[in-house]
C-alpha positions, 0 to 999 in steps of 0.5 A, a space after each residue: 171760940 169760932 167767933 173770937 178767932 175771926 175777929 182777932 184775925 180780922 183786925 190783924 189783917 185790916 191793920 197790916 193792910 191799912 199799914 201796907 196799903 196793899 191791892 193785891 197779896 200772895 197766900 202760900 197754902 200747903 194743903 193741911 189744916 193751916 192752910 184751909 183755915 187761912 184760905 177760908 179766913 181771908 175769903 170770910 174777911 174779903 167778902 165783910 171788908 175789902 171786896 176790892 182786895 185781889 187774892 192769889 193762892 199758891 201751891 208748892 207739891 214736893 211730890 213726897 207721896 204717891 197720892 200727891 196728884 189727889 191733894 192737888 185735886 182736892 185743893 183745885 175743888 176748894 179753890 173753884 169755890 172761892 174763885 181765886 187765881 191759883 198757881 201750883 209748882 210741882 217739883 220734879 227733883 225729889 227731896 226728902 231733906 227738910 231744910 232743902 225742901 224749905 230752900 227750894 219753896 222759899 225760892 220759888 215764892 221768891 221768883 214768882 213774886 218778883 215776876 209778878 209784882 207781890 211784896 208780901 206774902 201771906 203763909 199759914 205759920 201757927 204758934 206751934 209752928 214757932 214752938 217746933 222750930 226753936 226746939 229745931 234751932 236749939 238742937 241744932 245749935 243756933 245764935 240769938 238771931 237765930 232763934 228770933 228770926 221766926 216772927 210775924 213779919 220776916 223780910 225775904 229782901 229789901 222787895 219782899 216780906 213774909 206776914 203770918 197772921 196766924 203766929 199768935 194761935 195755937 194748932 188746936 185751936 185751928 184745928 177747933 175752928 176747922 171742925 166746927 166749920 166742917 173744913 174739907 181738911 186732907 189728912 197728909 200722912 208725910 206728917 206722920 214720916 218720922 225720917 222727918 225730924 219735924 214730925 218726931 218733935 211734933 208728936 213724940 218730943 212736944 207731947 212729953 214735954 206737955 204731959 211731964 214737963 209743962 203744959 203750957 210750953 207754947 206760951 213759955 216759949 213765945 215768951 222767951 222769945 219775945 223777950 229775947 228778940 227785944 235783947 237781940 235787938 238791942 245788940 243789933 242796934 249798937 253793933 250797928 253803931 259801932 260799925 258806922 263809928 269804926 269803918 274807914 272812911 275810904 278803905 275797906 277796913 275797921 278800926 280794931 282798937 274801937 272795936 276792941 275796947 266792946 263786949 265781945 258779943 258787939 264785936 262779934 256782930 259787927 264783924 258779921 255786919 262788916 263781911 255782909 256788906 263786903 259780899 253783897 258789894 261784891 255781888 253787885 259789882 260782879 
């Protein structure tokens, strides 16, 4: 399996370099599993394919435990082997809130690759990654574009975008190949703090719904997300149009009798698309 998970990843990543073009790229890492995988993927794919390729790590430290200090040593020894540029952020307002701590990390990896010149970045995202979070979404309450923004290549801005080669491999299966390779894995018991809504699906709603339900929910779910991305699409598509058809040519309106004779899902997104564009006018202006 070790040797079908290698070149699978090989040739996504030699495609989406060949397609970017790309020199340099920026790997976000936390520091599990994933991350270890990731790191020793790209080193692997570096040294058989493209020795030229310049490759910077980046660590966020949330600081949620108090032995947060010794994973960041035990990533500095795994990093001294490959060589690499590596950036750690340790942030010093404590938050235990997942979807604040996601808001900070995306904002630091957005800075530092502005600063630094990256347009994408590499994180290690698996398949089950994508289970958990439309299960987060769903229960949450979402819309279609919410459901389907998890996907392989996500854009930041119009200068940066996220690529998740790993997207179509399931945990275990990472979990597999870094235990066949002996990873130096770090155990993170924040993974086990079921304050963390996250670890709950992770271990106690997804395993049930595996052993009473389907055993195969990971490929259920990839599916209908899939599909569902291609509907969303679609809709996307012709909101768009619709909205090109019925702006003003001069004034900052639309035409209601156009727009009112559609489905109310085309009007409901063009309407999103007419006030995210006034916003981001006035931002600029501003």
């Amino acid at each position: 399996m070790n040797a079908y998970i290698e070149k699978k990843f090989n040739q996504k990543l030699d495609i989406f370099l060949s397609k970017t073009k790309l020199k340099t790229i920026l790997i976000a890492i936390s520091g599990g599993q994933d991350s270890i995988c990731l790191i020793n993927l790209i080193e692997n794919f570096q040294k058989k394919y493209n020795k030229e390729l310049i490759v910077t790590y980046i660590y966020i430290d949330h600081q949620w435990t108090n032995n947060s200090q010794k994973q960041i040593k035990h990533l500095i020894n795994i990093m001294k082997k490959t060589k690499k540029k590596f950036i750690i952020y340790q942030i010093n307002q404590l938050t235990h809130s997942e979807l604040k701590a996601r808001e900070i990390r995306y904002n630091i990896l957005i800075k530092y690759s502005k600063e630094n010149k990256y347009t994408h970045i590499i994180t290690a995202h698996t398949q089950t990654d994508k289970t958990e979070t439309f299960l987060q979404h769903i229960i949450r309450g979402t819309s279609l574009n919410g459901i389907t923004s998890f996907n392989e290549y996500r854009k930041f801005n119009e200068t940066i975008q996220i690529y998740r080669p790993l997207l179509e491999f399931k945990r275990k299966e990472i979990k597999w190949l870094c235990r066949k390779l002996y990873l130096p894995v770090w155990s993170d018991i924040t993974n086990y703090n079921y304050t963390i809504n996250r670890n709950r699906l992770r271990h106690e709603l997804i395993p049930y719904i595996h052993k009473y339900f389907n055993n195969d929910i990971d490929k259920k779910i990839n599916y209908f997300l899939t599909n569902s991305k291609l509907e969303n699409e679609y809709i996307n598509q012709n909101a768009i149009k619709l909205y090109l058809n019925s702006r003003h040519n001069i004034n900052v309106a639309l035409n209601y009798h156009l727009i009112h004779k559609q489905h109310i899902a085309l009007q409901i997104r063009t309407l999103q698309i007419f006030f995210f564009i006034i916003q981001n006018t006035i931002l600029i202006q501003n």
